[in-house]
PDB file with SEQRES, HELIX, SHEET and CRYST1 records, atoms N, CA, C and O in Angstrom:
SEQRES   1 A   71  UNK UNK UNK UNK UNK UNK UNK UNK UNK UNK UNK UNK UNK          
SEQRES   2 A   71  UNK UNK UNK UNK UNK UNK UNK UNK UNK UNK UNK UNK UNK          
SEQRES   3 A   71  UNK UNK UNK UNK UNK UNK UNK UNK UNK UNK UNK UNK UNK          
SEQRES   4 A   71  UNK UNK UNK UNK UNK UNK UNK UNK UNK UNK UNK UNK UNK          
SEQRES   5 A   71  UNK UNK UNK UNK UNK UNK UNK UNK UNK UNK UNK UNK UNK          
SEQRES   6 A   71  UNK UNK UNK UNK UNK UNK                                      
HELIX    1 AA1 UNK A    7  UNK A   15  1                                   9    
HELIX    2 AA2 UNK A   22  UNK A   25  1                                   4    
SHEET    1 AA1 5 UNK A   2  UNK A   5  0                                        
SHEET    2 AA1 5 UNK A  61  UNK A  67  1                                        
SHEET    3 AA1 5 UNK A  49  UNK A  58 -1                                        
SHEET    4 AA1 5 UNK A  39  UNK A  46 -1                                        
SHEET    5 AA1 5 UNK A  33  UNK A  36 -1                                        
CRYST1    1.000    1.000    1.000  90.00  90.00  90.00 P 1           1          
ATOM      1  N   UNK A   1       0.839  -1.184   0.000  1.00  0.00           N  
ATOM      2  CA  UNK A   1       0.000   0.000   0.000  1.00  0.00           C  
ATOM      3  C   UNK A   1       0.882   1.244   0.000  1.00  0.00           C  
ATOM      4  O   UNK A   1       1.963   1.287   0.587  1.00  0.00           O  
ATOM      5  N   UNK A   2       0.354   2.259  -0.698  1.00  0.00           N  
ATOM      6  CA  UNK A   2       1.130   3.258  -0.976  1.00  0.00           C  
ATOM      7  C   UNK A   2       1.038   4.111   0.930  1.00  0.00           C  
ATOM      8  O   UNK A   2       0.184   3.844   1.775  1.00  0.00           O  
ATOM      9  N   UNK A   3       2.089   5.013   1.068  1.00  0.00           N  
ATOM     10  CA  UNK A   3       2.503   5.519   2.323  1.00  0.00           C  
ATOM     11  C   UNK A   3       1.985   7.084   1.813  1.00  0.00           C  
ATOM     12  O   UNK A   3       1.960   7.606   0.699  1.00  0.00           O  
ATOM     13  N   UNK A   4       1.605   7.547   3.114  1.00  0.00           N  
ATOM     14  CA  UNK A   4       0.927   9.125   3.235  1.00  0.00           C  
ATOM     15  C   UNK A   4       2.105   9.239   4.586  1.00  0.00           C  
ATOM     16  O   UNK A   4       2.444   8.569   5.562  1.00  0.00           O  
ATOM     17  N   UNK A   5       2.457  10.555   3.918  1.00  0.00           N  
ATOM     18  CA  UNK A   5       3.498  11.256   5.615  1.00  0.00           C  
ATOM     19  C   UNK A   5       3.021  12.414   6.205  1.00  0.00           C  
ATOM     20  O   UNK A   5       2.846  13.500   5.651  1.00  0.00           O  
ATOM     21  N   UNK A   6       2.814  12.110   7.401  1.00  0.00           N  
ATOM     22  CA  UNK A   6       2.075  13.366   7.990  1.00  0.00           C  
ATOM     23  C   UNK A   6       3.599  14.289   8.267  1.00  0.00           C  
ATOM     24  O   UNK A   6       4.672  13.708   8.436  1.00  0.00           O  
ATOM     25  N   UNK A   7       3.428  16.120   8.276  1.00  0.00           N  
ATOM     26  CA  UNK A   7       4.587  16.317   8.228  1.00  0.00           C  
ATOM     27  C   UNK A   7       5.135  16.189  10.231  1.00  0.00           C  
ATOM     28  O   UNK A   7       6.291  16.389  10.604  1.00  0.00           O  
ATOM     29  N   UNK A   8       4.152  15.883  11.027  1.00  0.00           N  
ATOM     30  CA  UNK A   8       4.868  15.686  12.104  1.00  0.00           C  
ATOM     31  C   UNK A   8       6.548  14.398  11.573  1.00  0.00           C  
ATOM     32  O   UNK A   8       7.754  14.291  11.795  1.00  0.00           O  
ATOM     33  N   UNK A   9       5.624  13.841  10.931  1.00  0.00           N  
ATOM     34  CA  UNK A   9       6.345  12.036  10.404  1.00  0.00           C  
ATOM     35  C   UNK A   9       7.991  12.682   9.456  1.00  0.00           C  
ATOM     36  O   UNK A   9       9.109  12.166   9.459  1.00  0.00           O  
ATOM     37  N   UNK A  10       7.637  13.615   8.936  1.00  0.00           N  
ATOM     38  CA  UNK A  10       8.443  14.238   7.728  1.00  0.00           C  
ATOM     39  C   UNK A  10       9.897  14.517   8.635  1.00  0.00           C  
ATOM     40  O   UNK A  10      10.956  13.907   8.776  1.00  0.00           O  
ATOM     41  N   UNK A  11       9.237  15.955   9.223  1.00  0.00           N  
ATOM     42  CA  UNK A  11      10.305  16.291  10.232  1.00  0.00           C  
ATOM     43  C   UNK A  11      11.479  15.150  11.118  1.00  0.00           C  
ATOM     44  O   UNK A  11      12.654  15.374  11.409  1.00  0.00           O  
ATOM     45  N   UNK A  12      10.841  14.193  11.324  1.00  0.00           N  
ATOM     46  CA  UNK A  12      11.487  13.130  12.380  1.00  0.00           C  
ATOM     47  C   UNK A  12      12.113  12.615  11.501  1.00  0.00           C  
ATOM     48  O   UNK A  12      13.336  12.592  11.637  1.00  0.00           O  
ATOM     49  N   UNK A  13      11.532  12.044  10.337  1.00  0.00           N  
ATOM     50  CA  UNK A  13      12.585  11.604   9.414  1.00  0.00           C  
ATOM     51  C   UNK A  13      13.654  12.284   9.070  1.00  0.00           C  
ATOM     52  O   UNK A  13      14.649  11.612   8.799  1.00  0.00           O  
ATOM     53  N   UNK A  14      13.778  14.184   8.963  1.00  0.00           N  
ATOM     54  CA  UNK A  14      14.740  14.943   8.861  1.00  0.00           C  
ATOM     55  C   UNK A  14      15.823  14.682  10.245  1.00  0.00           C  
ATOM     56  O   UNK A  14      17.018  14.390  10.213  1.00  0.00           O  
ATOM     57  N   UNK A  15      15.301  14.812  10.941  1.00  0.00           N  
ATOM     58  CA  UNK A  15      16.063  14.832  12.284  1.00  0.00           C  
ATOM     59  C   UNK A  15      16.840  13.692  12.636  1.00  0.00           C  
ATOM     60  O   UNK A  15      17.738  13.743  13.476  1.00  0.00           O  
ATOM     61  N   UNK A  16      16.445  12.443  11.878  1.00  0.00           N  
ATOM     62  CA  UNK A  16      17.002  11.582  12.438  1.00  0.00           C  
ATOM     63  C   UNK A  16      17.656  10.828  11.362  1.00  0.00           C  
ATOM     64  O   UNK A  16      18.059   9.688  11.592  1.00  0.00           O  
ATOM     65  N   UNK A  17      17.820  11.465   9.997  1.00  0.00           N  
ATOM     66  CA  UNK A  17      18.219  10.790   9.007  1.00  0.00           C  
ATOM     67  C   UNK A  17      18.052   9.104   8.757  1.00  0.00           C  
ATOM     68  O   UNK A  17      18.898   8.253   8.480  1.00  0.00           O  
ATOM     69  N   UNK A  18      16.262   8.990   9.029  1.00  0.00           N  
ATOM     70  CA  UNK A  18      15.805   7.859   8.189  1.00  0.00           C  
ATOM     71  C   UNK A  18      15.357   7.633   6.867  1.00  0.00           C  
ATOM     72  O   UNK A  18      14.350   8.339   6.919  1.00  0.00           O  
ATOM     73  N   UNK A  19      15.359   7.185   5.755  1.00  0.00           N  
ATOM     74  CA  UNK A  19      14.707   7.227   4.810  1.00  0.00           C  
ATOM     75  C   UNK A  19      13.928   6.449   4.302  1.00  0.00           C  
ATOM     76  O   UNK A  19      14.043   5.247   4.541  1.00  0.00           O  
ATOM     77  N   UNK A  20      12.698   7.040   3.272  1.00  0.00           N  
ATOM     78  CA  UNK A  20      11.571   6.579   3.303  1.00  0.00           C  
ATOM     79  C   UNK A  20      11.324   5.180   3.027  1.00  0.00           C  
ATOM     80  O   UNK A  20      10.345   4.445   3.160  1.00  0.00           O  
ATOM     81  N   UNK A  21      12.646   5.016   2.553  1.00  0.00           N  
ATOM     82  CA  UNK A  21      12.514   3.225   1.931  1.00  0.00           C  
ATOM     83  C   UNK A  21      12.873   2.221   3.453  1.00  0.00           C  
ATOM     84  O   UNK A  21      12.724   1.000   3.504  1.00  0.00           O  
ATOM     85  N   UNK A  22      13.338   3.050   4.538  1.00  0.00           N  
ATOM     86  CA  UNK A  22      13.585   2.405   5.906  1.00  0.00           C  
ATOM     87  C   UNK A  22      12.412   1.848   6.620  1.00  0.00           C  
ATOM     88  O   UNK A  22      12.183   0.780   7.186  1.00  0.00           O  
ATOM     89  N   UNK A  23      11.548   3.270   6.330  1.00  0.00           N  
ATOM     90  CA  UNK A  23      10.129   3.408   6.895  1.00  0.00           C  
ATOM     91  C   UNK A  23       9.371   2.538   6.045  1.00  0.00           C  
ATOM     92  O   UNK A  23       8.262   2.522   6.579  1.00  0.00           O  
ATOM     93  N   UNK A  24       9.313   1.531   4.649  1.00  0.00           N  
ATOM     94  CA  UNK A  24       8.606   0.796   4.314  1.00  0.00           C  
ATOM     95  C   UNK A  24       8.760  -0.225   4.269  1.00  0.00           C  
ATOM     96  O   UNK A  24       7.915  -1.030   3.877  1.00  0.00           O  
ATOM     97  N   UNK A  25      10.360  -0.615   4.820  1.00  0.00           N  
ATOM     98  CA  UNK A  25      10.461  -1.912   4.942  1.00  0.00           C  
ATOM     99  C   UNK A  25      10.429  -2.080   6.169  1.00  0.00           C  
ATOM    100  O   UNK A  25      10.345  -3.289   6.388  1.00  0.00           O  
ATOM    101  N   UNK A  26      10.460  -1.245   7.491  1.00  0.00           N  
ATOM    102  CA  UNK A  26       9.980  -1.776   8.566  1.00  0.00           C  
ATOM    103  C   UNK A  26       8.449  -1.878   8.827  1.00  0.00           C  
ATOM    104  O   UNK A  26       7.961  -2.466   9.792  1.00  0.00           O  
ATOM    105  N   UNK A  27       7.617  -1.115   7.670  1.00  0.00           N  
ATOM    106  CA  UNK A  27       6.150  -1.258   8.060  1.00  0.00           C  
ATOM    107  C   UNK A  27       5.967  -2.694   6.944  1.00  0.00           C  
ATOM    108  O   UNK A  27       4.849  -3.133   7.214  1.00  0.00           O  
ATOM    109  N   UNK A  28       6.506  -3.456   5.986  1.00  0.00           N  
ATOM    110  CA  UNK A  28       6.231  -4.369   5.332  1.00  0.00           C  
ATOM    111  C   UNK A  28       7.056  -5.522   5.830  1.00  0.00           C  
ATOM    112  O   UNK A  28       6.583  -6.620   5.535  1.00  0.00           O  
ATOM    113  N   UNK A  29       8.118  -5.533   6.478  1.00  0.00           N  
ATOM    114  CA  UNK A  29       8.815  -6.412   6.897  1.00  0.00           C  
ATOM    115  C   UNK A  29       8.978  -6.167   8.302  1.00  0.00           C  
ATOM    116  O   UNK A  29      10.205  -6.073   8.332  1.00  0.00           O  
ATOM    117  N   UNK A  30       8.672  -6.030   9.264  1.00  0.00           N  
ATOM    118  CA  UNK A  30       8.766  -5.794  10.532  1.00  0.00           C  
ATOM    119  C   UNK A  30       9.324  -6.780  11.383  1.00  0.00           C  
ATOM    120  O   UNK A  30       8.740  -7.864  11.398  1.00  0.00           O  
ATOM    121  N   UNK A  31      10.836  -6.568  12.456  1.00  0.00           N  
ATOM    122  CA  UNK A  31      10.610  -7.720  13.056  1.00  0.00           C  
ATOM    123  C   UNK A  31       9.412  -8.149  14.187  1.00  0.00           C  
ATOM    124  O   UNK A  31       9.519  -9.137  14.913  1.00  0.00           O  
ATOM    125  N   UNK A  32       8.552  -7.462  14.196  1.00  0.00           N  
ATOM    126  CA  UNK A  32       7.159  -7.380  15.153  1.00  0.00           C  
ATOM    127  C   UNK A  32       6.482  -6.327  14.860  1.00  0.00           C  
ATOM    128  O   UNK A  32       6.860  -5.341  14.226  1.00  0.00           O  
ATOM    129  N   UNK A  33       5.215  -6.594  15.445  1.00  0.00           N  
ATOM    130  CA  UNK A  33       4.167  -5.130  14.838  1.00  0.00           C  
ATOM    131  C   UNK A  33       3.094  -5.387  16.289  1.00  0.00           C  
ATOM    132  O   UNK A  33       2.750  -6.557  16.453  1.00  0.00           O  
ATOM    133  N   UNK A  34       2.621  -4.449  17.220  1.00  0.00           N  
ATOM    134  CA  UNK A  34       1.842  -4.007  18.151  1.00  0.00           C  
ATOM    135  C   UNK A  34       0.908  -3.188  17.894  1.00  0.00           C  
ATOM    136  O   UNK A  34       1.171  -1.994  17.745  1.00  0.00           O  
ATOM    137  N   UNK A  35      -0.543  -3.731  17.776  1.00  0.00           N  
ATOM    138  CA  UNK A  35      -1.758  -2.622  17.588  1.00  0.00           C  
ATOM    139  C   UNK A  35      -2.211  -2.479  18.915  1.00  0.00           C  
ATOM    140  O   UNK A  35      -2.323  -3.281  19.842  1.00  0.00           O  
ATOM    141  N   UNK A  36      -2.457  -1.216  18.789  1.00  0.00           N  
ATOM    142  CA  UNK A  36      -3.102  -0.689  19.942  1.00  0.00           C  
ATOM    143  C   UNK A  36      -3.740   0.793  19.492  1.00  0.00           C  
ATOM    144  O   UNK A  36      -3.183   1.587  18.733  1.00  0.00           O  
ATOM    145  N   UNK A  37      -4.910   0.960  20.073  1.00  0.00           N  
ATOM    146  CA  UNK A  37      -6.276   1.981  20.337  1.00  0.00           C  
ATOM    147  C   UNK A  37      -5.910   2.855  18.182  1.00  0.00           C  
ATOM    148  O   UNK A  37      -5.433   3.917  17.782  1.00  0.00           O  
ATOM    149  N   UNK A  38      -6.456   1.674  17.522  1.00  0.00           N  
ATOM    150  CA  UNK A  38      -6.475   1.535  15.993  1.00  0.00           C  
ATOM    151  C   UNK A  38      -5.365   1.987  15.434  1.00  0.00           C  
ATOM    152  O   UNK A  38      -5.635   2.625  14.416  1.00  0.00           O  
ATOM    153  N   UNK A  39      -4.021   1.923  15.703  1.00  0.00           N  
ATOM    154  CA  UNK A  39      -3.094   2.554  15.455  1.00  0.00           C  
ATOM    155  C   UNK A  39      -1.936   0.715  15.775  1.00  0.00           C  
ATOM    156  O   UNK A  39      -2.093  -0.257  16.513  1.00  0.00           O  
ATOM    157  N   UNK A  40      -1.080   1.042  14.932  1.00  0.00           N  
ATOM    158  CA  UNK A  40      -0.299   0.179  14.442  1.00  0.00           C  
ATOM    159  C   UNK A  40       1.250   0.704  14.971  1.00  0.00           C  
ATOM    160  O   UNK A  40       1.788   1.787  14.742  1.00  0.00           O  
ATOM    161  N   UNK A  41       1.662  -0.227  15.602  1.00  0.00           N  
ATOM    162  CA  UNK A  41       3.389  -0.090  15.610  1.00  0.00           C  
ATOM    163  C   UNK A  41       4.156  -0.746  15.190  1.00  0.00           C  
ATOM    164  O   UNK A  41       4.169  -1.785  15.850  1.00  0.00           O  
ATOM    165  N   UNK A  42       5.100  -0.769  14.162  1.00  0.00           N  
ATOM    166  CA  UNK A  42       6.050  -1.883  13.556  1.00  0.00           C  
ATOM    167  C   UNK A  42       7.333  -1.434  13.931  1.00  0.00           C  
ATOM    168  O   UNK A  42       7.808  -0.320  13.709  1.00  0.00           O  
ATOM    169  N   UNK A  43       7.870  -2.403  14.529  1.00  0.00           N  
ATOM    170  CA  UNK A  43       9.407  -2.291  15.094  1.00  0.00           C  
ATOM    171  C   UNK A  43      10.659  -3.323  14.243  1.00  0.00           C  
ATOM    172  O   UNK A  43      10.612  -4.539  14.056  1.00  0.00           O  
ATOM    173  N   UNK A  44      11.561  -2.504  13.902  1.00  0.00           N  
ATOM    174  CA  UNK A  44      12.231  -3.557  13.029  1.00  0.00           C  
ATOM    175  C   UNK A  44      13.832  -3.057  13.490  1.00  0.00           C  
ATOM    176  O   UNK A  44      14.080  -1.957  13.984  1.00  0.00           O  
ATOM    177  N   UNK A  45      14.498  -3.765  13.304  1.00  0.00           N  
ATOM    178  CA  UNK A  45      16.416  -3.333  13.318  1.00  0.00           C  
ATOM    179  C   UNK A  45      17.138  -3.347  12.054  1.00  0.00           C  
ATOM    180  O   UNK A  45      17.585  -4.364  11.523  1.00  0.00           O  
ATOM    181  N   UNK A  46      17.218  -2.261  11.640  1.00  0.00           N  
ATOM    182  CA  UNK A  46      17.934  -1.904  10.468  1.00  0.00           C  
ATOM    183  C   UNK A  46      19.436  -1.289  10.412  1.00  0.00           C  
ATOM    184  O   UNK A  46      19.588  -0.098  10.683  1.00  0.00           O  
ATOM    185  N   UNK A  47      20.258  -1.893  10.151  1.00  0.00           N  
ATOM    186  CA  UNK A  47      21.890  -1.971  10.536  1.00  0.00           C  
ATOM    187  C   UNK A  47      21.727  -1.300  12.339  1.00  0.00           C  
ATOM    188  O   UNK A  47      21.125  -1.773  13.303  1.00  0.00           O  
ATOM    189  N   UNK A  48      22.421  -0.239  12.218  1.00  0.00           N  
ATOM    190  CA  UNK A  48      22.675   0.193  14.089  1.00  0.00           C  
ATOM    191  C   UNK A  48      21.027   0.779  14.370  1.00  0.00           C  
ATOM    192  O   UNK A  48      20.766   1.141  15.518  1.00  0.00           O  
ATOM    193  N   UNK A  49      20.029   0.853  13.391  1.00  0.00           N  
ATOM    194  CA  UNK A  49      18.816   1.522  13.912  1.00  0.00           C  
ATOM    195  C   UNK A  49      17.854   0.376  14.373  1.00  0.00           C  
ATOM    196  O   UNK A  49      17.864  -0.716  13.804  1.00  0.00           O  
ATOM    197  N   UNK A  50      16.996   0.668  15.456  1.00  0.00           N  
ATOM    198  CA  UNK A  50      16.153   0.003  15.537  1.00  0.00           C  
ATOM    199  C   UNK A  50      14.909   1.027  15.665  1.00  0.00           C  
ATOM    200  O   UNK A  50      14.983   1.943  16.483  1.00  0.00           O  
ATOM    201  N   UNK A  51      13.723   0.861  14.822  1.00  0.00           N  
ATOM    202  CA  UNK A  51      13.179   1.790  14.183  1.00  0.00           C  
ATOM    203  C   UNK A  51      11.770   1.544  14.580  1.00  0.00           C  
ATOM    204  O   UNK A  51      11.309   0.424  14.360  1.00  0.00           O  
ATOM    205  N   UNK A  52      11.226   2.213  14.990  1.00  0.00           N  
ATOM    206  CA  UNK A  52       9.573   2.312  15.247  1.00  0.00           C  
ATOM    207  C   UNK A  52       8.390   2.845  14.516  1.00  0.00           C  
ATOM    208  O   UNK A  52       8.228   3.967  14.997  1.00  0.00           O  
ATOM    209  N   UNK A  53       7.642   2.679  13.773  1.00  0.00           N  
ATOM    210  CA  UNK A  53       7.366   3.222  13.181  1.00  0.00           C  
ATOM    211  C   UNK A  53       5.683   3.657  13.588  1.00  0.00           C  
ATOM    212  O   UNK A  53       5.248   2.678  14.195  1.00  0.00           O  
ATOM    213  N   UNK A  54       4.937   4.383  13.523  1.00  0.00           N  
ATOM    214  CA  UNK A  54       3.782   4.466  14.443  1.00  0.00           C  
ATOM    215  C   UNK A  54       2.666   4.594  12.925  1.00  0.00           C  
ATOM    216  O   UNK A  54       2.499   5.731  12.483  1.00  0.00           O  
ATOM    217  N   UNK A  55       2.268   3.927  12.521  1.00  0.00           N  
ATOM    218  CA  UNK A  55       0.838   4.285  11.447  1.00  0.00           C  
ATOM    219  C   UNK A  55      -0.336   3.763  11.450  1.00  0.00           C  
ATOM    220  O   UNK A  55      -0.535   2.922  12.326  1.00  0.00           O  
ATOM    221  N   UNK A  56      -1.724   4.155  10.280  1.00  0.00           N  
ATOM    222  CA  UNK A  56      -2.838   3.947  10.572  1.00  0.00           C  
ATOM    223  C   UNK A  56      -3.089   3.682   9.033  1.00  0.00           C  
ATOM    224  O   UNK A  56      -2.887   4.517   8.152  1.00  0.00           O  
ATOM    225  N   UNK A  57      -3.720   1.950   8.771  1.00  0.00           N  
ATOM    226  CA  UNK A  57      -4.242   2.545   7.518  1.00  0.00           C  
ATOM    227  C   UNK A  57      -5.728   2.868   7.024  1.00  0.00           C  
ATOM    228  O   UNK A  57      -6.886   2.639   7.372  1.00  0.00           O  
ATOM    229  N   UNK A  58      -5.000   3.557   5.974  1.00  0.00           N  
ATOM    230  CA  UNK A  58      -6.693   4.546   5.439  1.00  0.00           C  
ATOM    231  C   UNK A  58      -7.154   4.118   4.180  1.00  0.00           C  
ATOM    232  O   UNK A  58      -6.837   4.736   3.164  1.00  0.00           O  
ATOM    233  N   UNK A  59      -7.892   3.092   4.148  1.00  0.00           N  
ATOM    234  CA  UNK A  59      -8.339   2.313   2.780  1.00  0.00           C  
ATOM    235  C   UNK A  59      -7.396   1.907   1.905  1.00  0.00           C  
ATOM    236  O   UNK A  59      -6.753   0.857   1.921  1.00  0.00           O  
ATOM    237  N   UNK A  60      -7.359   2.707   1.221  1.00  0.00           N  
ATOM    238  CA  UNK A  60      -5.743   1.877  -0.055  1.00  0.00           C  
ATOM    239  C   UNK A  60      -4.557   2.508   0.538  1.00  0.00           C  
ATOM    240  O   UNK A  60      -3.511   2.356  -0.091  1.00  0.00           O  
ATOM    241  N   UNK A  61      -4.513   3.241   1.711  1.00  0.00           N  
ATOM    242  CA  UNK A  61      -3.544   4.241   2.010  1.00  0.00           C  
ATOM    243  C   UNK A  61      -2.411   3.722   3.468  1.00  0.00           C  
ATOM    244  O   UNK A  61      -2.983   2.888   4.170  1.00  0.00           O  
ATOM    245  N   UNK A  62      -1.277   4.010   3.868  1.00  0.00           N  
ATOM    246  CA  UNK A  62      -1.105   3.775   5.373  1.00  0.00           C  
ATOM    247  C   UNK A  62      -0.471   5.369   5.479  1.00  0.00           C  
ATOM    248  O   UNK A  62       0.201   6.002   4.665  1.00  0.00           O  
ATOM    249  N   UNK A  63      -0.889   5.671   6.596  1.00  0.00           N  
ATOM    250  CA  UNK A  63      -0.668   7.459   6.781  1.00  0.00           C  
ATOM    251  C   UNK A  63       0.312   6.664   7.970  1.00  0.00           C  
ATOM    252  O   UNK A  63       0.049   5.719   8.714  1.00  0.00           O  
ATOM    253  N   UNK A  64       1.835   7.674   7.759  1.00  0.00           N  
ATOM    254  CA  UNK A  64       2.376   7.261   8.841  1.00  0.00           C  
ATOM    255  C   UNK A  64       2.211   8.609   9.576  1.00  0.00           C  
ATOM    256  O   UNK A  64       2.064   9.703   9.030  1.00  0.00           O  
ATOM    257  N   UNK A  65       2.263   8.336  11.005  1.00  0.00           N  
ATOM    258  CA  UNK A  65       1.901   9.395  11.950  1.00  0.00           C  
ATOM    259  C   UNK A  65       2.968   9.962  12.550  1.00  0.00           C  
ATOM    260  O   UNK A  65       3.024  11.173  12.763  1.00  0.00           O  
ATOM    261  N   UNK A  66       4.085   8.965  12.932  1.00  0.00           N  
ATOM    262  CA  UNK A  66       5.709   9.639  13.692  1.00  0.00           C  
ATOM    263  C   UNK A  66       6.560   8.243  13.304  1.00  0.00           C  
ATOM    264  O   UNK A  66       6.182   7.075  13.208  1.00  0.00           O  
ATOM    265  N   UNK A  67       8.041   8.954  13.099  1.00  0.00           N  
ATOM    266  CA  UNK A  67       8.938   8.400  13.318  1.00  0.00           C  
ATOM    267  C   UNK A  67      10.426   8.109  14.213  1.00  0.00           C  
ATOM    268  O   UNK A  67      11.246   9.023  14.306  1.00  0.00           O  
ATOM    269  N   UNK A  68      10.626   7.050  14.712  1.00  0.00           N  
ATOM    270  CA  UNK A  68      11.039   6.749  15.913  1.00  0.00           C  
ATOM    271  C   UNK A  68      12.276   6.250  16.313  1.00  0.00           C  
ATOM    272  O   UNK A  68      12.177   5.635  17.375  1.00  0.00           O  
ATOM    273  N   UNK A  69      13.811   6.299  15.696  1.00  0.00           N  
ATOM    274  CA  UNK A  69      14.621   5.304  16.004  1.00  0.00           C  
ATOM    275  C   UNK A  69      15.440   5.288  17.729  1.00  0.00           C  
ATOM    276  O   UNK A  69      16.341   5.966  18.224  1.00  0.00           O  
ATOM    277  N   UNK A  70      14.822   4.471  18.097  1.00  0.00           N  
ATOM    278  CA  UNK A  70      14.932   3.991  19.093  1.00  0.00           C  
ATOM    279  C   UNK A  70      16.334   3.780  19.912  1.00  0.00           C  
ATOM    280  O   UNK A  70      16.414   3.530  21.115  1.00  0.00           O  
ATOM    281  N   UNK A  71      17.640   3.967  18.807  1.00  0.00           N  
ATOM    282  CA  UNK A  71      18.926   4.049  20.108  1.00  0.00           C  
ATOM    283  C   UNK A  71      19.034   5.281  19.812  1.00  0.00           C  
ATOM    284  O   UNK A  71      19.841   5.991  20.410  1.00  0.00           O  
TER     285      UNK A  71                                                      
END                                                                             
């Protein structure tokens, strides 16, 4: 499914120099994923990142909401 970035999501990705292809293979390949109150978390380890990713999807869409690397 195609990805929507909210710009809260945009910014974090600036700040933390993730890129967008990071953010779709931890939401398509995840090493785990946690739903909670309709909202989705996929957590994955990508070389030294371990990456969180927080989204919701919206019919054909997944809007990611924030991004998270975790060390």
């Amino acid at each position: 499914m195609p990805l929507i970035f909210t710009d809260h999501a945009k910014q974090r990705m600036i700040e933390r120099g993730i890129k967008p292809q990071e953010v779709q293979d931890t939401i398509d390949m995840p090493d785990y994923t946690i739903s909670k109150e309709g909202k989705k978390e996929s957590i994955k380890k990508i070389g030294n990142k371990n990456l969180k990713i927080i989204y919701s999807e919206k019919g054909k869409f997944i809007k990611v909401i924030t991004v998270i690397d975790k060390i």
